[in-house]
C-alpha angles and dihedrals in degrees: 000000000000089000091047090051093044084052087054094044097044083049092050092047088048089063102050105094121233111265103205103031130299099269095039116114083222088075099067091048093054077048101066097029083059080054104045091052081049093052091035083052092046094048094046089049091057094038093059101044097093083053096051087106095060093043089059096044079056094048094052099048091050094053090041083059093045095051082049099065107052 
């Protein structure tokens, strides 16, 4: 699993253009920072999934207020 996620990672990083030139150093560093978003997204995906229920309950009480003030 973890090989199959750092192979994902390494061809979603492969695709990201470099920002600064190809031979700049500035390149590798836009680099990981693109990877460290992706793997900041991913663990807060799987943090919040126990609290789904109370996202939703959120979602739809703000909804609930938005369709209220029309």
């Amino acid at each position: 699993m973890l090989d199959w996620l750092s192979g994902l990672l390494l061809s979603i990083l492969h695709v990201v253009p470099p920002i600064f030139g190809a031979d700049a150093p500035h390149s590798a560093a836009a680099r990981a920072f693109a990877a460290l978003i992706l793997i900041t997204l991913v663990v807060y995906v799987i943090a919040m999934q126990p609290f789904s229920p109370l996202v939703a309950y959120f979602r739809d009480l703000f909804r609930k207020g938005q369709s209220g003030k029309k």
